[in-house]
C-alpha positions as CSV (number, residue, x, y, z in Angstrom):
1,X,110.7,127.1,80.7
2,X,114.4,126.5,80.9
3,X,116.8,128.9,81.2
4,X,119.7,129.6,78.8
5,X,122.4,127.4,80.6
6,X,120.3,124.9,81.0
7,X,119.2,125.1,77.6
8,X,122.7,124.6,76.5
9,X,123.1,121.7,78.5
10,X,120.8,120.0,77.1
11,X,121.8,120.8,73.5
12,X,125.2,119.6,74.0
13,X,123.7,116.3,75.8
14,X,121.5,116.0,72.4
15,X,124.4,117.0,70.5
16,X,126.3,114.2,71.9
17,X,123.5,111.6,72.1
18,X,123.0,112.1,68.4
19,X,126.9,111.0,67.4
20,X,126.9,108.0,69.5
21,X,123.3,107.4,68.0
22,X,125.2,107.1,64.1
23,X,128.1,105.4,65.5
24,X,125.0,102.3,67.1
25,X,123.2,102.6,63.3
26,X,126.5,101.2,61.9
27,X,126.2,98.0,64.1
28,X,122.4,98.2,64.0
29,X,121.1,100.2,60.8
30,X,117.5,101.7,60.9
31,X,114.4,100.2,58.9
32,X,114.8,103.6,56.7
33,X,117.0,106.1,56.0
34,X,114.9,109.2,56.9
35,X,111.8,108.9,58.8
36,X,108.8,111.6,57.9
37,X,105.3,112.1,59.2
38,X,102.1,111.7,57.1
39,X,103.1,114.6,55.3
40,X,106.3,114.0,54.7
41,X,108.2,116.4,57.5
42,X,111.6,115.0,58.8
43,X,111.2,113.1,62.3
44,X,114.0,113.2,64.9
45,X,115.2,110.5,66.9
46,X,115.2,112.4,69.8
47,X,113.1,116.1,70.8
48,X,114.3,117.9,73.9
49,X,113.5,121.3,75.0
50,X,116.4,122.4,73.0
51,X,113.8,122.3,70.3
52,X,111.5,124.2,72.1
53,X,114.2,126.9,73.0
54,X,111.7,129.8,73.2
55,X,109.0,128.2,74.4
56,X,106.4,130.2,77.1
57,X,104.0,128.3,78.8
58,X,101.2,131.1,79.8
59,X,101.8,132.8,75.9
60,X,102.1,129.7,73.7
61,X,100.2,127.3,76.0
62,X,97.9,128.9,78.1
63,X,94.8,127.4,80.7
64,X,92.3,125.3,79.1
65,X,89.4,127.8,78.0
66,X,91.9,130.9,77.7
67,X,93.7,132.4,74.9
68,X,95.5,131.3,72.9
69,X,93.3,127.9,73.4
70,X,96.1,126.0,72.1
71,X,94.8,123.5,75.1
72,X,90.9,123.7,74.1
73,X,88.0,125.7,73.5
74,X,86.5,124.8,77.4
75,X,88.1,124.9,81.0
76,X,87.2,121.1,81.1
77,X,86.9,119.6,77.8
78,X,85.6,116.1,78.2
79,X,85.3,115.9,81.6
80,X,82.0,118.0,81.3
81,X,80.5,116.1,78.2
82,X,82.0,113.8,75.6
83,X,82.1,115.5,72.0
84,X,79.2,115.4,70.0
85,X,79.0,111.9,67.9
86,X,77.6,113.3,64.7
87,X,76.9,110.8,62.2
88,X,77.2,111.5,58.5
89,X,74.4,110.0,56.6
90,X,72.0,110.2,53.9
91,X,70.9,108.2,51.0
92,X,68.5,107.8,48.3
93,X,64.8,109.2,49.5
94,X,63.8,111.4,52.8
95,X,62.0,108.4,54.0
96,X,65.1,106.1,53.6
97,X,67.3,108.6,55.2
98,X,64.6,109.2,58.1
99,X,65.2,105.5,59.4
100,X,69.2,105.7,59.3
101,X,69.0,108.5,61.7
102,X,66.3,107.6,63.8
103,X,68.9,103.8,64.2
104,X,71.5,106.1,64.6
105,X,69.9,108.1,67.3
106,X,68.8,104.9,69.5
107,X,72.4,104.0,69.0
108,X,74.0,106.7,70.6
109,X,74.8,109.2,68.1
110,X,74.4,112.8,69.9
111,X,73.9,114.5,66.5
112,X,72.8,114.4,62.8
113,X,75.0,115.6,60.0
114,X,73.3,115.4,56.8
115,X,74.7,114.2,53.6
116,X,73.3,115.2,50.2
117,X,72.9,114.1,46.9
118,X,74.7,115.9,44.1
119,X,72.3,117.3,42.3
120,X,71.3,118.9,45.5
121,X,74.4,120.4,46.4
122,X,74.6,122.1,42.9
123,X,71.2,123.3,43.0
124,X,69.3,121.0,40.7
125,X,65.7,119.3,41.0
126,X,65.6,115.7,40.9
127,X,63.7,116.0,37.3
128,X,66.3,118.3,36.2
129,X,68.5,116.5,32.9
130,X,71.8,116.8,34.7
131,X,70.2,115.4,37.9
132,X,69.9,111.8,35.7
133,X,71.4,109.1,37.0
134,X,73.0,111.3,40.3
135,X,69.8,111.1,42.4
136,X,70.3,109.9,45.8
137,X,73.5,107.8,45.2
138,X,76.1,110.0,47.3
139,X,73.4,111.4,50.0
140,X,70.1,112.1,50.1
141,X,67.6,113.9,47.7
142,X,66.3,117.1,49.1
143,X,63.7,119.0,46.4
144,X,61.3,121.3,48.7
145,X,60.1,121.8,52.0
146,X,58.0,118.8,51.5
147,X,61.0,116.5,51.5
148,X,62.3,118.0,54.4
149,X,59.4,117.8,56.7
150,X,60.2,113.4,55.9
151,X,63.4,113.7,56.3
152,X,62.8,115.0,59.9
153,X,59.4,113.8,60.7
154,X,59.6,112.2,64.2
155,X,62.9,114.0,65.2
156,X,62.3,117.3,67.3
157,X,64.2,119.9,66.2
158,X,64.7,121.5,69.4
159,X,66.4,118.4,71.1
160,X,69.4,117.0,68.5
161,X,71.8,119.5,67.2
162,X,72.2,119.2,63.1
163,X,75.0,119.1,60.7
164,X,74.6,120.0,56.8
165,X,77.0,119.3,54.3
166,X,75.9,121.8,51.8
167,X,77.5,124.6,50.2
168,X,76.7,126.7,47.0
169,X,72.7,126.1,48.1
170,X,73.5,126.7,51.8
171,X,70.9,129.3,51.9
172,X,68.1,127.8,50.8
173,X,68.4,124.4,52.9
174,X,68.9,126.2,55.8
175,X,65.6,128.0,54.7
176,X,63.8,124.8,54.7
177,X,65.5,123.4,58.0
178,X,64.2,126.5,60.1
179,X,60.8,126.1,58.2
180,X,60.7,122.6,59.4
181,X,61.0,123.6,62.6
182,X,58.5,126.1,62.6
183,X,55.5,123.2,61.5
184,X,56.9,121.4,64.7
185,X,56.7,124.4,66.9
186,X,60.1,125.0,67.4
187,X,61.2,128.7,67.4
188,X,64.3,129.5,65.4
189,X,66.4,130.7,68.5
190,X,66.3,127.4,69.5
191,X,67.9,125.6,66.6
192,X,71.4,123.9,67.2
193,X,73.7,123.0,64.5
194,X,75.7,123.8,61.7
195,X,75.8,124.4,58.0
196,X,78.4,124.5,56.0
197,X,78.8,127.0,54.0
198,X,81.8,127.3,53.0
199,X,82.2,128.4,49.0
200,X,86.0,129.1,48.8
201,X,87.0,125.5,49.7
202,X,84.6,124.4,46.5
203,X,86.5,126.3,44.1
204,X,89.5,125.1,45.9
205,X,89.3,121.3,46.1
206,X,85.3,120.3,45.7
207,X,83.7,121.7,42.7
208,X,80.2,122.1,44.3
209,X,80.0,125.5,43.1
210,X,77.1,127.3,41.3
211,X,77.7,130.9,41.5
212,X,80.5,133.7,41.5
213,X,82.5,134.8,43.9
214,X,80.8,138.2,44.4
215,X,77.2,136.4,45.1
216,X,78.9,133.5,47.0
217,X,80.4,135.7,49.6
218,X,77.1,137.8,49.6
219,X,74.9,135.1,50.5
220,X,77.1,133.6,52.9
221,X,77.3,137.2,54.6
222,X,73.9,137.4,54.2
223,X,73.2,134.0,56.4
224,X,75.8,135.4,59.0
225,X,73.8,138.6,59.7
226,X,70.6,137.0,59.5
227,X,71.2,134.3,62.2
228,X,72.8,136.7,64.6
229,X,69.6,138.1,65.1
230,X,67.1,135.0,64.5
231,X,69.4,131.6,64.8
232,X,71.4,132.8,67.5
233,X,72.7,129.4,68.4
234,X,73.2,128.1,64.8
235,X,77.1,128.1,63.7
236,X,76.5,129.9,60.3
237,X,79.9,128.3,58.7
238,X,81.9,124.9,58.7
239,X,84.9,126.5,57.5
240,X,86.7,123.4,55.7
241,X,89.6,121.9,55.8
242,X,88.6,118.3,55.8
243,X,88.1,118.3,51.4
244,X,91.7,120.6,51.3
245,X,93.2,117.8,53.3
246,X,91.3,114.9,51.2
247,X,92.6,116.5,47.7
248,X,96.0,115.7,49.1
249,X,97.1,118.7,51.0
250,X,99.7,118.2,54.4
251,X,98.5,119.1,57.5
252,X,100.2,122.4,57.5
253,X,98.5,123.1,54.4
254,X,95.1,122.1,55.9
255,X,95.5,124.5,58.2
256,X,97.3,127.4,56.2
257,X,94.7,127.3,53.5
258,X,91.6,126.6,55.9
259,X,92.3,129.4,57.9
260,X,93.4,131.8,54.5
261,X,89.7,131.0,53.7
262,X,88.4,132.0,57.6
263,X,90.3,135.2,57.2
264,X,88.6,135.6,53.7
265,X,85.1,135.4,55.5
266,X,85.8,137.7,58.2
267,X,87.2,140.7,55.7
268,X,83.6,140.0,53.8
269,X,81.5,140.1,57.1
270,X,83.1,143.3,58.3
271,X,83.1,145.1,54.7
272,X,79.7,144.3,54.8
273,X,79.0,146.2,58.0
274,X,79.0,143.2,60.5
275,X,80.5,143.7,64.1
276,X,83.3,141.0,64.2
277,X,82.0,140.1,67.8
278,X,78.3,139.8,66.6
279,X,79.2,137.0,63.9
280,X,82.6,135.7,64.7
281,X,81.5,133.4,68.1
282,X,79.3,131.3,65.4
283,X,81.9,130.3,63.1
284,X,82.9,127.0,63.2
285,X,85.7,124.9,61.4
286,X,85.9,121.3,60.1
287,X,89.0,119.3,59.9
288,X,90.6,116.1,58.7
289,X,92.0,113.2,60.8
290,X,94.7,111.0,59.3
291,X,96.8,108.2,60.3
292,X,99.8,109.9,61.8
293,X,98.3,110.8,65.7
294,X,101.2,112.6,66.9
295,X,101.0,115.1,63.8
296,X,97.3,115.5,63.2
297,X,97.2,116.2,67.2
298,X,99.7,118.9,66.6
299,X,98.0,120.6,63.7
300,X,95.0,121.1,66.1
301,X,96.9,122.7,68.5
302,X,98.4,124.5,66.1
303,X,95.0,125.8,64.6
304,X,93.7,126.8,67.3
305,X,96.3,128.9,68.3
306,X,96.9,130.9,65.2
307,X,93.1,131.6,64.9
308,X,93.2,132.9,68.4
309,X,96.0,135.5,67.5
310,X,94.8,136.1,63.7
311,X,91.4,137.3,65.7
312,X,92.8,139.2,68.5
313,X,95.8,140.9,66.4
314,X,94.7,141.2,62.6
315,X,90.5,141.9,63.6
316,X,90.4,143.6,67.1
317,X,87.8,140.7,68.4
318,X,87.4,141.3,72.0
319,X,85.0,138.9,72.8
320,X,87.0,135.5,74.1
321,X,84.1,133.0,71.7
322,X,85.3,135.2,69.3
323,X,89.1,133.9,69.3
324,X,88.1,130.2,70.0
325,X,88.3,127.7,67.0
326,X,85.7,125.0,67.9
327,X,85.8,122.4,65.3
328,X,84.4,119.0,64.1
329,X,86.7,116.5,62.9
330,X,85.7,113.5,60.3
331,X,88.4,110.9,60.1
332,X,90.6,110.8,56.5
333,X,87.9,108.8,53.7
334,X,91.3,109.2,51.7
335,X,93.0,107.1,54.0
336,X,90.5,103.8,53.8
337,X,91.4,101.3,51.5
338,X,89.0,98.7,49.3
339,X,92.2,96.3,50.0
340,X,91.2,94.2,53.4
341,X,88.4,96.4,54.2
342,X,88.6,95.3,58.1
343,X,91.8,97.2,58.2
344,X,89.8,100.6,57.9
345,X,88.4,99.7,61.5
346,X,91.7,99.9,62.9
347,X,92.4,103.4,60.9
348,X,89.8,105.1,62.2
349,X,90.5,104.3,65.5
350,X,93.8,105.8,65.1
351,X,92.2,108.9,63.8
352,X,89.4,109.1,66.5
353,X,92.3,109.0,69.2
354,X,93.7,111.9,67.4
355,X,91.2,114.1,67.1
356,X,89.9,113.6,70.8
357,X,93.8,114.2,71.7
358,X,93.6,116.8,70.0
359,X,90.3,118.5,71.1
360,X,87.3,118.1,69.2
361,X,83.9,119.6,69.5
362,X,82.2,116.9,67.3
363,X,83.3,114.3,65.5
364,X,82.1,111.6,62.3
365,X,84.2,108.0,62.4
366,X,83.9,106.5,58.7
367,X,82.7,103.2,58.2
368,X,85.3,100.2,56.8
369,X,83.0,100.0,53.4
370,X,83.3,103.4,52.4
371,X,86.3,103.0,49.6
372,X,83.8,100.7,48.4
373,X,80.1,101.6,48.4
374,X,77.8,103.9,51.0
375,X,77.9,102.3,54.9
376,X,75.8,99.7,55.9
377,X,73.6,99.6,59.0
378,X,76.3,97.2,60.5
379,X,79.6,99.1,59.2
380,X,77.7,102.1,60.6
381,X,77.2,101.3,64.4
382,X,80.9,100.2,64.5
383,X,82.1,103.2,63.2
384,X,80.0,104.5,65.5
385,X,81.1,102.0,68.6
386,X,84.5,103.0,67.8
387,X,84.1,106.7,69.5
388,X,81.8,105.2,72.3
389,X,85.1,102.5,73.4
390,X,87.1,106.0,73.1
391,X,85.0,107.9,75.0
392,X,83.8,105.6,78.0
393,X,87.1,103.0,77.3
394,X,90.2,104.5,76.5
395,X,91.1,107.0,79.2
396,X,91.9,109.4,76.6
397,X,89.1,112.4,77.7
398,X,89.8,112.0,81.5
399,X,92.3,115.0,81.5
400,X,92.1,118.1,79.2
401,X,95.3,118.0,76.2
402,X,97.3,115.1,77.9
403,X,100.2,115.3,74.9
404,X,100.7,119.1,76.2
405,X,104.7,119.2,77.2
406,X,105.6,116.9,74.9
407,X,109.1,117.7,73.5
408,X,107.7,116.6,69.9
409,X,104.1,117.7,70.0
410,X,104.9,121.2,71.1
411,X,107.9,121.7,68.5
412,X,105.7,119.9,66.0
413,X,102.6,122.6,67.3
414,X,105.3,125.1,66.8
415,X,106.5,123.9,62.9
416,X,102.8,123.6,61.8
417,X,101.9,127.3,62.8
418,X,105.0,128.6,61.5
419,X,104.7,126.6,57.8
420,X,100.8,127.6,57.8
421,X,101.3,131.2,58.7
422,X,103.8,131.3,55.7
423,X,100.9,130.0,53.6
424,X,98.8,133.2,55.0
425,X,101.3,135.8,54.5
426,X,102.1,134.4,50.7
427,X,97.9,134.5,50.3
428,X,97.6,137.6,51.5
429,X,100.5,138.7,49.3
430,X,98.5,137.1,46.2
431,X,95.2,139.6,47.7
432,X,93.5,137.1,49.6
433,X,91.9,133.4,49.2
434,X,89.9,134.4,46.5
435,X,92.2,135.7,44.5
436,X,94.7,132.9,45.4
437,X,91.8,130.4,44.1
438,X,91.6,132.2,40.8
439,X,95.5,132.7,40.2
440,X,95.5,128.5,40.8
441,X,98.1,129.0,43.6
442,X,96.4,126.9,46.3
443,X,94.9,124.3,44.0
444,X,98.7,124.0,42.7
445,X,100.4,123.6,46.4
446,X,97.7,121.0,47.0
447,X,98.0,119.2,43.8
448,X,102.0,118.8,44.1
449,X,101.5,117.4,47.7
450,X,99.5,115.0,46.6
451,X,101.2,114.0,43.7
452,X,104.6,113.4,45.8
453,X,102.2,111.3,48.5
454,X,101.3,109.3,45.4
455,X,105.0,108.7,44.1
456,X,106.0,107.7,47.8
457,X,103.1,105.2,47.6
458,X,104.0,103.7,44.6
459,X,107.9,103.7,45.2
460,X,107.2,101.5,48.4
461,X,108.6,104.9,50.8
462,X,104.9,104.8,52.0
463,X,103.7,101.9,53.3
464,X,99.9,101.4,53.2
465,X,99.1,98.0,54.5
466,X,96.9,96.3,52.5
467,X,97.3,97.7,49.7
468,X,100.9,97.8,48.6
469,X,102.4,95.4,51.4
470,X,101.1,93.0,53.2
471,X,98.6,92.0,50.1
472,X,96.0,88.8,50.3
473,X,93.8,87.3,47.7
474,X,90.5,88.6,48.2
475,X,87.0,87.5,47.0
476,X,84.6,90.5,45.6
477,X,82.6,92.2,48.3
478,X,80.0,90.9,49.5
479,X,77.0,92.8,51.2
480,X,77.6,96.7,50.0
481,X,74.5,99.2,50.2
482,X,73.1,99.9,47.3
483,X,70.8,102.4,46.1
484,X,67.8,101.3,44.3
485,X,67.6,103.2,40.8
486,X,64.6,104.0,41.0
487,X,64.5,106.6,43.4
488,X,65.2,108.7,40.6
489,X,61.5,108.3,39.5
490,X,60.2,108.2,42.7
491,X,61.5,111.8,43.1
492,X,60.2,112.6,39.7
493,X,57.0,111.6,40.9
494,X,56.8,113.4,43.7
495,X,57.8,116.3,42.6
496,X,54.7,116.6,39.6
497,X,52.5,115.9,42.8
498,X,54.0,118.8,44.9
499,X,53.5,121.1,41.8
500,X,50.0,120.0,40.5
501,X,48.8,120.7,44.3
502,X,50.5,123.8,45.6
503,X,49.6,127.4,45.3
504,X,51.6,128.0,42.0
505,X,50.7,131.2,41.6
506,X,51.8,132.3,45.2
507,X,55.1,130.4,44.6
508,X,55.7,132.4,41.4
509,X,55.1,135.7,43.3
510,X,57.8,135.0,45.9
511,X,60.3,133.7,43.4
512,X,59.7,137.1,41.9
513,X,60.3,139.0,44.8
514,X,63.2,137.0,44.9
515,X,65.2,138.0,41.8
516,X,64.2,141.4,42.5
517,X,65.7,141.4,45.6
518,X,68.4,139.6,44.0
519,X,69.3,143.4,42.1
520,X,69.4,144.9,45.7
521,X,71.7,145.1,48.7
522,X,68.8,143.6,51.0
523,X,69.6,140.2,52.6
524,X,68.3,137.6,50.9
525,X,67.4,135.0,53.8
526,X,63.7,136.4,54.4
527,X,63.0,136.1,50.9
528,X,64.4,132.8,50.2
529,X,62.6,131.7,53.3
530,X,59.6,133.3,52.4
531,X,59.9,131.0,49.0
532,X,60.8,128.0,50.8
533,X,57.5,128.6,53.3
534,X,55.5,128.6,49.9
535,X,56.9,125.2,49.0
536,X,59.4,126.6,45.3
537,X,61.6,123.9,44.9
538,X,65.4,124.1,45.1
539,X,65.8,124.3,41.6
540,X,63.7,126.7,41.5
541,X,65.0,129.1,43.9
542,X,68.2,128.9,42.8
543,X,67.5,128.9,39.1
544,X,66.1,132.4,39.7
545,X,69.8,133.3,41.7
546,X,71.2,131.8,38.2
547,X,69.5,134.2,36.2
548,X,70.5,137.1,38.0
549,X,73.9,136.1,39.2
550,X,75.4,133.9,36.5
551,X,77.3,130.6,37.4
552,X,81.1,130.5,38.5
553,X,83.3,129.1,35.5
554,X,86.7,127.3,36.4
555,X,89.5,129.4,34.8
556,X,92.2,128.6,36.7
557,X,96.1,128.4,34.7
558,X,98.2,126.2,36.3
């Protein structure tokens, strides 16, 4: 943008401004010696386009809608239609669950994203032993088709787009989602949403894992190839960054490791015979949003970008969706504090301004309880309220990537891509995410980032207000959601009714077929559905994948 004599201008006028700069902190000295972002990279006082020096507009910035889509995944952004405001939520039964999103939906929200319990998303029934005590507390119960059809009764499929947090079962709630639809009379190809999906990041920084690698990979293929040609406008994968971020990573780690796993995804798509351009459009990608805007804006600039080139230069995509990184965004449940509660309003308005500065496709505001308990109704709609005064209040979606040409954001784009491409190229030297996973490497990067976050936080270099400044005496909380203990039976309860009045013997004949197919290469979607249809229980379904494909054991050496 600038050429060299200019450029050398300017970095002599830097040069200069930065020794009469030390000379004015002797008269007045600066709060702190060294000033870092969230995650912990050295600030200048001053960025000028000497820290840009070979910046090119058309190759590193690009139109909005073009490669490398460092500006955005459309020509217009926001200016065509807000983001999607998908609500996370689930809780205790399918009937309880039901009613938050129905209020959600007459508040505004634009989409569902589903939240299940735990023994859910490790592939347990309700009645199962280690299911005791877990049922419903983190999100909601989902057993069969049966509690399915409740937990969408009333809501038409083909008119709100769906998110589901689930991972190691992906397969089989997906099955029951698309069955759903088909009692209401809603035809697969016209299912919106998104699932998940994403194993690696489990073994990385979640634990919601049930089986190998090998069969991990397989089934997530599996659900690839089988919505590209019956849930064509389904994104098969949530490729995760958000949990790599909340186990203490930096944002250049986030984005290193999250696209280490993408890359991980693709190579198992294509070595399984899948066109890059067939699958690739429908992958998806969900990130974090913490406190420091200018960075976290950055980092999706700076994701978006490198995904364009990995796709273009390592895969040979030719097809433009296949290069474009659309992603959801959930603001940083690390970052809330139970300290002064209210103060987690103001945090996740922060984050919500960063991730619409930085381009969103769909986006989840946490509520100021969550450190404490599951959201309220109330806690809810102002999380909720919060992206509404963003969208309609704060200018901030009038004009597509309004930080683009800033001195700092585009030499912070520039640092974020260069420290997670490094990440890449030492993954790939390792042979891949997977086999970074089991050698412990990315779980160790994470784990010393988050233990120097922790020190800095506890020295007083990190100031988290609230919490270790700024401190007030504070009665106990007052008012937290609870879930009633006895959903547990309640599940119980009907789970011996589904069982005593379904077609048992039809059920076992399709779990059957299942295992068998299990032992073959055939995709497995048609016969899980196929089980699902017939009303086998989650357990059930993938007690059989057990059987045949083990379960994944934690071995890493650190």
């Amino acid at each position: 943008m600038f050429d060299k004599e200019k450029l050398g201008q300017i970095k002599e006028s830097a040069e200069a401004f930065q020794a009469k700069h030390q000379k004015s902190i002797e008269k007045r000295p600066e709060r702190k010696q060294t000033f870092e972002t969230g995650s912990g990279a050295e600030v200048n006082v001053l960025y000028t386009p000497a820290d840009i020096p070979e910046f090119d507009y058309m190759e590193d910035l690009g139109m909005p809608g073009s490669y490398p889509y460092t500006r955005g995944v459309q020509t217009n952004m926001y200016r065509g239609r807000f983001w999607t405001m998908r609500m996370y939520a689930g809780f205790a039964t399918a009937e309880e669950s039901n009613k938050r999103y129905k209020y959600l939906i007459e508040q505004g929200s634009m989409g569902l994203s589903v939240a299940f319990d735990l023994p859910t998303q490790i592939g347990y029934d309700s009645d199962h032993a280690l299911a005791e005590g877990e049922v419903g507390k983190v999100g909601v119960a989902i057993d069969s088709l049966a509690d399915m059809e409740i937990l969408f009764d009333g809501i038409p499929l083909d008119k709100v787009s769906t998110s589901m947090t689930i991972n190691a079962p992906a397969s089989v709630l997906l099955a029951m989602y698309i069955a759903v639809a088909e009692k209401q009379g809603v035809s697969s190809d016209q299912l919106r949403g998104t699932i998940q999906n994403d194993i690696l990041k489990e073994y990385i920084a979640r634990g919601t894992y049930i089986f190998p690698t090998e069969p991990s990979m397989r089934l997530i293929t599996n659900i690839f190839e089988y919505c590209s040609k019956h849930v064509p406008q389904w994104n098969t994968i949530s490729i995760s960054g958000y949990h790599i971020r909340e186990a203490g990573s930096t944002a250049a780690q986030e984005v290193g490791f999250t696209l280490a796993d993408g890359i991980a995804y693709v190579d198992a798509a294509i070595k399984a015979g899948l066109d890059v351009d067939v699958f690739a459009p429908r992958l998806s990608f969900f990130f974090n949003a913490h406190n420091d805007i200018l960075e976290e804006v950055a980092k999706y600039r700076a994701a978006r970008r490198l995904w364009a080139r990995i796709m273009k230069e390592r895969f040979g995509a030719k097809d433009p969706k296949s290069m474009a990184l659309k992603f959801h965004t959930q603001t940083g449940g690390s970052t809330l504090t139970a300290q002064q509660p209210e103060n987690n309003i103001v945090r996740v308005a922060i984050q919500t301004l960063a991730a619409v500065l930085g381009g969103t496709q769909s986006l989840h505001t946490n509520s100021k309880d969550e450190a404490l308990a599951l959201p309220t109704e109330d806690s809810v709609r102002v999380a909720l309220r919060t992206q509404q005064i963003v969208a309609y209040e704060s200018g901030a979606a009038d004009t597509v990537d309004p930080l683009a040409g800033s001195y700092y954001i585009e030499a912070k784009t520039n640092q974020i891509e260069k420290e997670a491409m490094e990440y890449i190229k030492k993954i790939d030297e390792i042979g891949g995410a997977p086999k970074a996973i089991d050698a412990g490497y990315i779980q160790q990067e994470i784990m010393d980032a988050a233990y120097n976050y922790q020190k800095d936080i506890e020295a007083g270099k990190r100031i988290i207000v609230g919490m270790n400044k700024f401190q007030i005496k504070e009665e106990a909380p007052k008012g937290l959601l609870k879930v009633d203990p006895s959903v547990g039976e309640l599940q119980k309860n009907k789970l011996a009714e589904l069982r005593a009045k379904r077609d048992n013997a039809l059920v076992q004949s399709k779990l059957e077929a299942l295992k068998a197919a299990c032992s073959t290469d055939a995709n497995l979607m048609p016969f899980i559905l196929d089980a699902v249809r017939a009303y086998a229980t989650l357990g059930e379904i993938c007690g059989v994948m057990r059987e045949v494909f083990g379960e994944y054991q934690q071995s890493v050496q650190l």
